[in-house]
Backbone as CSV, one residue per row, in Angstrom:
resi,resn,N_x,N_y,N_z,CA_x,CA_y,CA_z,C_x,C_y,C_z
1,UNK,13.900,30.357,-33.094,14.169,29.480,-31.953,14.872,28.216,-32.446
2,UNK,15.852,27.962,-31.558,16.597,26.762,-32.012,15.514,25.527,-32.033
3,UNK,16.190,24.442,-32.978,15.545,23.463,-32.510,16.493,21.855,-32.154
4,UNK,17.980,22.668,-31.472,18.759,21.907,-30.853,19.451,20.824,-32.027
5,UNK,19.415,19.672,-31.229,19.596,18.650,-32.443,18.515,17.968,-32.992
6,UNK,17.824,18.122,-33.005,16.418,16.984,-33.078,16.947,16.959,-34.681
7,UNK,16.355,15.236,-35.273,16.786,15.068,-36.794,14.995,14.682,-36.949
8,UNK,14.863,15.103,-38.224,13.526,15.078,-39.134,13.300,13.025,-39.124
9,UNK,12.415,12.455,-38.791,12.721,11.404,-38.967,11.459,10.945,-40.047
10,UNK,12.316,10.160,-41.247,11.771,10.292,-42.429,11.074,8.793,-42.349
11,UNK,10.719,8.216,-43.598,10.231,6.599,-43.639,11.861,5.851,-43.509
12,UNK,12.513,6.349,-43.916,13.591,5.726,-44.192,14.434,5.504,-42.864
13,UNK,14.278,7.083,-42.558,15.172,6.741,-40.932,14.555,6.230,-39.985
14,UNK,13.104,5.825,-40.229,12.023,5.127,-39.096,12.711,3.504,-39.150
15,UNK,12.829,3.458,-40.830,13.153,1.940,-40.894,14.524,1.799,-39.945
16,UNK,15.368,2.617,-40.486,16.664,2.522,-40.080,16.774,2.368,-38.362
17,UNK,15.744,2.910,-38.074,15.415,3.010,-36.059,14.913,1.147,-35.949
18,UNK,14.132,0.914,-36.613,13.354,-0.435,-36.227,14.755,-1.255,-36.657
19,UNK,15.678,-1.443,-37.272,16.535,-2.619,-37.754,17.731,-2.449,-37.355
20,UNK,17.368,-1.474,-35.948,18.616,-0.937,-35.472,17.943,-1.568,-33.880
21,UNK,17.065,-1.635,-33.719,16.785,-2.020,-32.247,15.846,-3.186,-32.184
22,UNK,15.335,-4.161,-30.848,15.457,-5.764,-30.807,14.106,-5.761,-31.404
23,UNK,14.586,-7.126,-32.682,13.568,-7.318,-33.725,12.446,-7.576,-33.125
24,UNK,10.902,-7.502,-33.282,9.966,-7.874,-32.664,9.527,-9.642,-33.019
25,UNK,9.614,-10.662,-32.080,9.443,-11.619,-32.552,7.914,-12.137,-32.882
26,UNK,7.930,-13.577,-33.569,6.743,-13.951,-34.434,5.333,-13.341,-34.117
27,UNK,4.946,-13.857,-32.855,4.234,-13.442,-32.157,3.659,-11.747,-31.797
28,UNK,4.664,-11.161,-31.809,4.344,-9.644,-31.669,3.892,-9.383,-33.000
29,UNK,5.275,-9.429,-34.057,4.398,-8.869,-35.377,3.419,-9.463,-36.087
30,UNK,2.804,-10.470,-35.337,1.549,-11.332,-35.664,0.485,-10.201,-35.442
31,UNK,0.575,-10.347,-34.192,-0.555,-9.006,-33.687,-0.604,-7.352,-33.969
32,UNK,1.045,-7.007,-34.519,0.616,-5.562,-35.308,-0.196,-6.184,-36.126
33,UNK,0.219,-6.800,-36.626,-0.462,-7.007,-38.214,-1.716,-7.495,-38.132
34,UNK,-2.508,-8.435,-36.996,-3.532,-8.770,-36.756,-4.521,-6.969,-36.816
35,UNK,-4.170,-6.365,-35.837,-4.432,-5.069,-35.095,-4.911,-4.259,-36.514
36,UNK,-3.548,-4.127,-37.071,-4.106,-3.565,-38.288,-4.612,-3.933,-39.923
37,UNK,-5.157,-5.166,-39.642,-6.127,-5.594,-40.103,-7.721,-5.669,-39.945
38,UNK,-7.596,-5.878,-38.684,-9.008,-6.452,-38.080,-9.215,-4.768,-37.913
39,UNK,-8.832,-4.028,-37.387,-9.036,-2.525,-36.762,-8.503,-1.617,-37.313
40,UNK,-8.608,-1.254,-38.512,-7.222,-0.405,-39.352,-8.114,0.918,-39.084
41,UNK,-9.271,1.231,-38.544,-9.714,2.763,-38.053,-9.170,3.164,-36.612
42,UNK,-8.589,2.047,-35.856,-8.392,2.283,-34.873,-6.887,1.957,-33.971
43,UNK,-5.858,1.051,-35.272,-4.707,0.712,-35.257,-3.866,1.324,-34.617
44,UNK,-4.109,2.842,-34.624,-3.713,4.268,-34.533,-3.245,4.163,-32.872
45,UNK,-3.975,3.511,-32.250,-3.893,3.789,-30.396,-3.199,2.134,-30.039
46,UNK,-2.533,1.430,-31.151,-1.501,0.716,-30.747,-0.448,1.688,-30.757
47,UNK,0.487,0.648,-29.203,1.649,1.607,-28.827,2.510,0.854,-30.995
48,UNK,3.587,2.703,-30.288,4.557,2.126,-31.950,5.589,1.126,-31.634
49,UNK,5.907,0.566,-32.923,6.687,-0.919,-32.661,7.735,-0.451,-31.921
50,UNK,8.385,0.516,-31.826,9.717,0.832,-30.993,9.647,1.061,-29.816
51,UNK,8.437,0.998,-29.440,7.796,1.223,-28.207,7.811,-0.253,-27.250
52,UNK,8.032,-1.219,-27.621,7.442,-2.773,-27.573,9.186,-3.010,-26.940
53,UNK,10.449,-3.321,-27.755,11.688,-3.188,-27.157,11.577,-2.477,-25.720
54,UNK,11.222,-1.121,-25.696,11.825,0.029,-25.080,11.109,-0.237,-23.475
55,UNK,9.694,-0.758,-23.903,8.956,-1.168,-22.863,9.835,-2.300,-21.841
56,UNK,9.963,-3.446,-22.796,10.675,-4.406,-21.906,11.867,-4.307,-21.438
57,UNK,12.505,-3.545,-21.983,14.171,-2.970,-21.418,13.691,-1.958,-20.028
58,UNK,12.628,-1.228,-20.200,12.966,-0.347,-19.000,11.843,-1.474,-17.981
59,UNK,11.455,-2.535,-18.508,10.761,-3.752,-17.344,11.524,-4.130,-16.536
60,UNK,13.160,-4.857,-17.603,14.418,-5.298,-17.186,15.580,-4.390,-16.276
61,UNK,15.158,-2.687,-17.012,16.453,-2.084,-15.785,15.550,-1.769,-14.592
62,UNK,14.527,-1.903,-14.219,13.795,-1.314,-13.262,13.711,-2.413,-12.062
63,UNK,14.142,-3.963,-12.844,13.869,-5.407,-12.284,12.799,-5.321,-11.661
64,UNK,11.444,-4.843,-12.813,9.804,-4.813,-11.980,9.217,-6.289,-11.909
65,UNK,8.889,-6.339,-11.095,8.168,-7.192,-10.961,6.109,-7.357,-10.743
66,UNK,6.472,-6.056,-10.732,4.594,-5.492,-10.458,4.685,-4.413,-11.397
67,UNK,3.945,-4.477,-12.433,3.504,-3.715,-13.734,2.012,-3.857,-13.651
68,UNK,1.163,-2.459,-13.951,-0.161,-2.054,-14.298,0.053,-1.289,-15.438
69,UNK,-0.927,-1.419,-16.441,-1.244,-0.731,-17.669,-2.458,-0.650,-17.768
70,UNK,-2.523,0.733,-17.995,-3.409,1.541,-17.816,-4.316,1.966,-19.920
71,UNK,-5.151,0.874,-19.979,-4.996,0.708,-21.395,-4.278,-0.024,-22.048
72,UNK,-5.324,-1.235,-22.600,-4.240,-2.111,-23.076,-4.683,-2.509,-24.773
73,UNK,-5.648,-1.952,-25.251,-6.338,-2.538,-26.636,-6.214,-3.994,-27.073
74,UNK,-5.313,-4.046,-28.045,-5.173,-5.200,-28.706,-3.824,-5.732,-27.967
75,UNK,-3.488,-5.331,-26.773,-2.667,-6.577,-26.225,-0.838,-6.297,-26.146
76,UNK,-0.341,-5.493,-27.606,1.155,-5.205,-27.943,1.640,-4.896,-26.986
77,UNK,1.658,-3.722,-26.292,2.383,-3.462,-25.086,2.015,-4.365,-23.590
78,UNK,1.218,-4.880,-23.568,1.559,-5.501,-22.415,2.358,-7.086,-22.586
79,UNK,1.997,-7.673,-23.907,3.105,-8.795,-24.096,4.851,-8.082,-24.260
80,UNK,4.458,-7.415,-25.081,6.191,-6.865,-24.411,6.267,-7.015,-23.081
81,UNK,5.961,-6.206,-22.573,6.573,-6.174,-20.656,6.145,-7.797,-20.318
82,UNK,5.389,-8.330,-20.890,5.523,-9.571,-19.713,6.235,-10.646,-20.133
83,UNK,6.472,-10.352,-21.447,7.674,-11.276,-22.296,8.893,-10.892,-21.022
84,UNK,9.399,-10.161,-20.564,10.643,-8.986,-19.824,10.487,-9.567,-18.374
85,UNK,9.174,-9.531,-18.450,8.824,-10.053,-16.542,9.474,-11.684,-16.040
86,UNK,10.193,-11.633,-14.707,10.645,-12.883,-14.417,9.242,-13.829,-14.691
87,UNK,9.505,-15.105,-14.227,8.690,-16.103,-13.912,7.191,-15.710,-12.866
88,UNK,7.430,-14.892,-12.086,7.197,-14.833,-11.020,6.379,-13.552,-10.829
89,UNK,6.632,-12.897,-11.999,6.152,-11.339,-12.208,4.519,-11.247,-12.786
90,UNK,3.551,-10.111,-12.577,2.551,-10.025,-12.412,2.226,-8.541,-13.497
91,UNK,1.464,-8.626,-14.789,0.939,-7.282,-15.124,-0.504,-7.382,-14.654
92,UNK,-0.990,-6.427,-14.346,-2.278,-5.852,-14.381,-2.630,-5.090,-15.442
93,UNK,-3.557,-5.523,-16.502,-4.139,-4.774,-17.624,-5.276,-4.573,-18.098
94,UNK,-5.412,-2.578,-17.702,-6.509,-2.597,-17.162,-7.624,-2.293,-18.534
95,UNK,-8.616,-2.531,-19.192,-9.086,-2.321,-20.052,-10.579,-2.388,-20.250
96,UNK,-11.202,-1.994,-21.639,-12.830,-2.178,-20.746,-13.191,-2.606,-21.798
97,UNK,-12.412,-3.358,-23.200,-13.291,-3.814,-24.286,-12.742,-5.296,-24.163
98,UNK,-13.543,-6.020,-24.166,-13.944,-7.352,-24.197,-13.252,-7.646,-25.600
99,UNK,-13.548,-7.339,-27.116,-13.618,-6.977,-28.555,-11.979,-7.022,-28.675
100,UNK,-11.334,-5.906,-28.210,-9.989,-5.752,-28.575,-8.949,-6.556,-27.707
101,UNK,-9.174,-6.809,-26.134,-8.372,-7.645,-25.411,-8.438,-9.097,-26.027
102,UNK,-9.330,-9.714,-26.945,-8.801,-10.890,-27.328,-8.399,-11.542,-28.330
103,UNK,-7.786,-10.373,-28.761,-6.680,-10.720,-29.812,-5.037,-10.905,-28.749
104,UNK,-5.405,-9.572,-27.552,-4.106,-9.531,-27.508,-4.275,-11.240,-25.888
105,UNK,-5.759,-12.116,-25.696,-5.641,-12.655,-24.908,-4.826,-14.216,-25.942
106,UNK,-5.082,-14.151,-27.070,-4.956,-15.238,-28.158,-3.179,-15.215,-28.530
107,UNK,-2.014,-13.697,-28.438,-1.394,-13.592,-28.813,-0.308,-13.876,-27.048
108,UNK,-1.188,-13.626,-26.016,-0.499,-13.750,-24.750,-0.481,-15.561,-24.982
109,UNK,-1.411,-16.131,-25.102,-1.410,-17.716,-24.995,0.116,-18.142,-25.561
110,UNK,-0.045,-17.536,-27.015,0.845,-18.085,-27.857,2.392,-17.552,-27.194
111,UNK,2.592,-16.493,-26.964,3.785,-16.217,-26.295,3.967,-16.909,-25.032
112,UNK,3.248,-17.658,-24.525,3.674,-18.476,-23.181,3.578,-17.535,-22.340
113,UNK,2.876,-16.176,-22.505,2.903,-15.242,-20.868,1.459,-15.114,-20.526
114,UNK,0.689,-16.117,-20.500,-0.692,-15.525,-20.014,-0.583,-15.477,-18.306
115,UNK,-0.184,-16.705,-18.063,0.244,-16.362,-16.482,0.414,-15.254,-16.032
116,UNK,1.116,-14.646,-16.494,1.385,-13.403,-16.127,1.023,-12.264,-16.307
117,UNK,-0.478,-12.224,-16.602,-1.309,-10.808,-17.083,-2.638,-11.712,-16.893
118,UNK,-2.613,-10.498,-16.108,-4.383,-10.133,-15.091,-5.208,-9.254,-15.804
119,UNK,-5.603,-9.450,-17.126,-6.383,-8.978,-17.459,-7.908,-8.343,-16.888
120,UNK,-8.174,-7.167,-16.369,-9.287,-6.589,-15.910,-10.192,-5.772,-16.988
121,UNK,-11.659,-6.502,-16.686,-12.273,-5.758,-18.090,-13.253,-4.728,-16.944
122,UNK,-12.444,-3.527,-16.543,-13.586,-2.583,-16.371,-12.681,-1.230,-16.185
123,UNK,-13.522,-0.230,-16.122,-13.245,1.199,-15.932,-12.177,1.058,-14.811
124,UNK,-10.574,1.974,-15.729,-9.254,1.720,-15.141,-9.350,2.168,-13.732
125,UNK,-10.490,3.232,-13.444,-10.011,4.091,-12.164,-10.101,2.790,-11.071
126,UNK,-11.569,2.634,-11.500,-12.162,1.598,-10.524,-11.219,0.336,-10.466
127,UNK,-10.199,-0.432,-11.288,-9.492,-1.566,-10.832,-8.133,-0.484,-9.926
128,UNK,-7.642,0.283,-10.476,-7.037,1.236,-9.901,-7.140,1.365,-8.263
129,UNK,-8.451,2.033,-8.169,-8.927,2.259,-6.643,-9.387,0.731,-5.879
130,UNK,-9.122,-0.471,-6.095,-9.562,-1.400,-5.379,-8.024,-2.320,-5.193
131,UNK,-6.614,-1.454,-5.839,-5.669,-2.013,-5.454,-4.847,-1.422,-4.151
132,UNK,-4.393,-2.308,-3.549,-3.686,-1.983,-2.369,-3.168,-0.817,-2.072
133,UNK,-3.114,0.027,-1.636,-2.868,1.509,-0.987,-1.698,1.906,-1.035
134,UNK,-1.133,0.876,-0.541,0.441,1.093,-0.339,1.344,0.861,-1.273
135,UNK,2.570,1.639,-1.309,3.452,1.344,-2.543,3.928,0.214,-3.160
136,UNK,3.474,-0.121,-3.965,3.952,-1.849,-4.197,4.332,-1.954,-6.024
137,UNK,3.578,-0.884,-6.847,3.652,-1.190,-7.763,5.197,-0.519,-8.757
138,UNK,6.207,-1.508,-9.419,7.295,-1.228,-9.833,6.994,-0.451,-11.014
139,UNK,6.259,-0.304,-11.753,6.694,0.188,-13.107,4.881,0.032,-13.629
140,UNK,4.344,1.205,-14.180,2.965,1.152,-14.643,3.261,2.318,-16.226
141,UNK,2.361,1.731,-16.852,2.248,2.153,-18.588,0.816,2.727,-18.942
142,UNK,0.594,3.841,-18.994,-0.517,4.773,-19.104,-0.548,5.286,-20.990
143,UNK,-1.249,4.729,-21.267,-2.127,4.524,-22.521,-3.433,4.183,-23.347
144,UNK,-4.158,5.339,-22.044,-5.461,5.387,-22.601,-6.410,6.559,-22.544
145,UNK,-7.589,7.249,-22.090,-7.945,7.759,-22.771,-7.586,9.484,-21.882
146,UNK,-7.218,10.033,-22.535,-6.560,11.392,-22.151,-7.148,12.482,-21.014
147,UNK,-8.922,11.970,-21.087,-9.175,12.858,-19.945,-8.892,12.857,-18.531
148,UNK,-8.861,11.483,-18.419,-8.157,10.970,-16.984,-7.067,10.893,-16.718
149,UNK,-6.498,11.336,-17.692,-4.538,10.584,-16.842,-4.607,11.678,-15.460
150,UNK,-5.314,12.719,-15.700,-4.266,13.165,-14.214,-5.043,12.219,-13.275
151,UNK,-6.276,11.566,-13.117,-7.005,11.188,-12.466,-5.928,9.449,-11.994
152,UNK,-5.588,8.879,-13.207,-5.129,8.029,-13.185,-3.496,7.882,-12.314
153,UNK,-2.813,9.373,-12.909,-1.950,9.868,-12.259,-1.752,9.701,-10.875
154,UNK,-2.912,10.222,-10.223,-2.923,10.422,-8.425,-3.140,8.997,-8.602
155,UNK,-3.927,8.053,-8.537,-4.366,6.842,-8.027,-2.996,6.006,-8.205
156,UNK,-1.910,6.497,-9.332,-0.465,5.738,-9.219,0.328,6.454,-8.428
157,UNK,0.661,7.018,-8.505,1.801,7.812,-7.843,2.251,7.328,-6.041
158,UNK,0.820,7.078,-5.328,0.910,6.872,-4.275,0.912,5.227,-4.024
159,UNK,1.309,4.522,-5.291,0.839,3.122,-5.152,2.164,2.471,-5.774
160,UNK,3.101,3.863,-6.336,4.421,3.192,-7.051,5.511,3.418,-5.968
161,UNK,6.228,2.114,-6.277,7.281,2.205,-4.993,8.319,3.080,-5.221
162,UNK,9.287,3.682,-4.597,10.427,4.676,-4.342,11.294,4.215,-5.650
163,UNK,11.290,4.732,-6.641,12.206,4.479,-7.730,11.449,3.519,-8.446
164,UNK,10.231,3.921,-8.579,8.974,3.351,-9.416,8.836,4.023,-10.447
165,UNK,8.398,3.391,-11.714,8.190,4.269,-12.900,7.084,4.243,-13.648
166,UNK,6.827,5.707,-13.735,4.828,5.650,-14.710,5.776,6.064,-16.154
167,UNK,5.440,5.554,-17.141,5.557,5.929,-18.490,4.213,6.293,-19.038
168,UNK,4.299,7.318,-19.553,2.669,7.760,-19.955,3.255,7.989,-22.009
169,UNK,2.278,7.762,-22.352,1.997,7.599,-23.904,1.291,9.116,-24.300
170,UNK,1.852,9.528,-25.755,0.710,10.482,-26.730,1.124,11.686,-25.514
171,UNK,1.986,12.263,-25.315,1.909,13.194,-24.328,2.786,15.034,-24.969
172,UNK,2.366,14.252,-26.533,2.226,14.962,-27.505,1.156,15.191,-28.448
173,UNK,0.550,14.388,-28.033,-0.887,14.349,-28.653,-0.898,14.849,-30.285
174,UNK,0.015,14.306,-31.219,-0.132,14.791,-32.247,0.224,16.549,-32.944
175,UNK,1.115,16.997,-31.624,1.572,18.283,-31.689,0.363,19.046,-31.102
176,UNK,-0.391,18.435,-30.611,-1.952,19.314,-29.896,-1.911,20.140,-28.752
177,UNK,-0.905,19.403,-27.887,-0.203,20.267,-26.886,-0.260,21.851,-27.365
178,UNK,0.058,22.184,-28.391,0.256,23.698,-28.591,-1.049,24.585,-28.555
179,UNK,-1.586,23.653,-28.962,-3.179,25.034,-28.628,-3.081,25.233,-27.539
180,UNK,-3.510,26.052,-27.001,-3.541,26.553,-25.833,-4.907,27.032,-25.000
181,UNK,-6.049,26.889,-26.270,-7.611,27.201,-26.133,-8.021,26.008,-25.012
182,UNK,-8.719,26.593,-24.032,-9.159,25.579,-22.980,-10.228,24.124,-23.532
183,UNK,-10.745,24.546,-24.660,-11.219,23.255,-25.303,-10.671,22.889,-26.545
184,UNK,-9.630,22.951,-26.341,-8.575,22.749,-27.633,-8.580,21.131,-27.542
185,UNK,-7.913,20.164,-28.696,-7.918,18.795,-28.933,-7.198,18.256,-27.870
186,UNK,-6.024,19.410,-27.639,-4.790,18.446,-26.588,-4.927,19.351,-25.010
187,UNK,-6.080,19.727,-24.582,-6.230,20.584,-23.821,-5.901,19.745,-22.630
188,UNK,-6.525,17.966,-22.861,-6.648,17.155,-21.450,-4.813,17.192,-21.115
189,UNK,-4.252,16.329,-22.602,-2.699,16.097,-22.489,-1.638,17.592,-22.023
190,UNK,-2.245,18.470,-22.216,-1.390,19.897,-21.527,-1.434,19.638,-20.258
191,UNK,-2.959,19.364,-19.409,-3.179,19.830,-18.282,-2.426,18.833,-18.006
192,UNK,-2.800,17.220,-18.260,-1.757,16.175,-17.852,0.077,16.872,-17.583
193,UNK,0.073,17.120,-18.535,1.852,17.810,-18.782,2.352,18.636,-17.661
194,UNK,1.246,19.385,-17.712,1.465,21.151,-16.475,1.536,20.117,-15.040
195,UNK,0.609,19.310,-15.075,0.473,18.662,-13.488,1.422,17.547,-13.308
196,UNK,2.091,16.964,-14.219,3.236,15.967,-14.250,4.844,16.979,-14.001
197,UNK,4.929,17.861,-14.367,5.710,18.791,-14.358,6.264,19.257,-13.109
198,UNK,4.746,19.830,-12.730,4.951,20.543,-11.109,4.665,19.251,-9.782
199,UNK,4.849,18.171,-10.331,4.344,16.788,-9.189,5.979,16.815,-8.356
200,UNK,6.475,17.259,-7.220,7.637,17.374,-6.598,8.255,15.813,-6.071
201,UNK,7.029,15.031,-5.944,6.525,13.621,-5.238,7.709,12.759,-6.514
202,UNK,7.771,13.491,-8.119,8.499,12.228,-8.581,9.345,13.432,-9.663
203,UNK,10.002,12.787,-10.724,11.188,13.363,-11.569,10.534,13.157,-13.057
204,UNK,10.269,13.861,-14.147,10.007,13.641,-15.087,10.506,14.246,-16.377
205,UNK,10.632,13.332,-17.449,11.345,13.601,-18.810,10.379,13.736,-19.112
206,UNK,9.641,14.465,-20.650,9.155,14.416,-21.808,10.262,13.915,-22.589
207,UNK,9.881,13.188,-23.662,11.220,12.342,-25.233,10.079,12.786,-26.022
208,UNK,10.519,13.071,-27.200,9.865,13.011,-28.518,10.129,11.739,-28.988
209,UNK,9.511,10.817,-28.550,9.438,9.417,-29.290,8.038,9.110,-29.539
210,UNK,7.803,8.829,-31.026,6.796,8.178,-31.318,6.198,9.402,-31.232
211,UNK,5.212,9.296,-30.699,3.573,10.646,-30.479,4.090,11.404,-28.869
212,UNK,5.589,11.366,-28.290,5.451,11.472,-27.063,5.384,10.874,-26.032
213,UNK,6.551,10.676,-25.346,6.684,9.622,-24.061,7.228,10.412,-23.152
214,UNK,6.555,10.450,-21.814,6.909,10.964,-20.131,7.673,9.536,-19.310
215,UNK,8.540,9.900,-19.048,9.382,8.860,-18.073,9.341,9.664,-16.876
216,UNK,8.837,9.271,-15.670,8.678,9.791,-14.266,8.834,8.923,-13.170
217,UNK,9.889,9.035,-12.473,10.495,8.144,-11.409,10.014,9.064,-10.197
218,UNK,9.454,8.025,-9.337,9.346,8.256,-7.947,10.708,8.291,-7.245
219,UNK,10.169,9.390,-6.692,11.926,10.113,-5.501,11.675,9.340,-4.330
């Protein structure tokens, strides 16, 4: 089976990707580096640095102004997007450890965007289900824990506006996707996949970036 063009991406061509796209400033690589220090067992479920650019560019072509993240740990991806967000713009980030949000509440100060992130410390469904019904939200970032995304899935879909975008994370799960055993490692991220796939309601890419990224625009 072909495997098209895809190129092997080595340490070298990783570097060559990071010094090729927008440098992460003081502040961000404060907090990789905080992240994987303070948490180096768990560093692993920060989004990857190329992820941090890519975030705020598709903040900027989408001109969102209402962003939810769905999982936020130590903070990286949601200061990207709200670094991106006008003046005026609003994240919701939804999370349930007290422990890891305040590094990334110490690294929002310092970037001048706390204004702009609503940090929520409880179970995502539940801040999820107590937001407004109706389509309002521009652009939401799903990066957390795998048994729920489809759960998380429905509670966005009907809440993102017409040319709204869910980016979902790990939707490669480490190549886990391939088992196919119903209690296999990547069994939750398949079913996620199969039901993102057949959703008619919106349009979706899989990218092999990083561990796996879904781009899905509401029709």
């Amino acid at each position: 089976m072909t495997k098209g063009n895809s190129t092997k991406i080595t340490d070298e061509l990783y570097a060559y990707v990071l010094a090729h796209n927008p440098p992460l400033d003081a502040v961000q690589r404060g907090l990789v580096a905080t992240t994987w220090e303070k948490f180096p067992d768990s560093a692993g479920m920060q989004s990857a640095e190329e992820q941090g650019p890519l975030l705020a560019f598709l903040v900027r072509l989408t001109g969102a102004r209402h962003v939810v993240e769905v999982g936020t740990f130590t903070g990286f991806s949601a200061l990207s997007m709200a670094q991106a967000l006008p003046a005026d713009g609003r994240l919701i980030a939804c999370d349930v450890s007290e422990e890891w949000t305040a590094y990334g509440r110490e690294a929002w100060e310092a970037a001048g965007v706390a204004d702009r992130i609503d940090l929520r410390i409880a179970p995502a469904l539940d801040t999820l289900r107590a937001m407004p019904a109706e389509p309002h939200i521009d652009l939401a970032y799903v990066d957390a824990d795998k048994q729920n995304q489809i759960l998380y899935w429905e509670e966005l879909v009907p809440r993102l506006r017409p040319g709204g975008l869910i980016v979902t994370d790990n939707t490669l799960f480490h190549g886990t996707v391939l088992d196919t055993s119903p209690d296999g490692r990547g069994a939750s991220v398949r079913a996620f996949n199969e039901h993102v796939a057949a959703d008619t309601r919106m349009e979706s890419v899989l990218l092999a970036i990083s561990d796996g990224l879904t781009l899905s625009r509401k029709r």
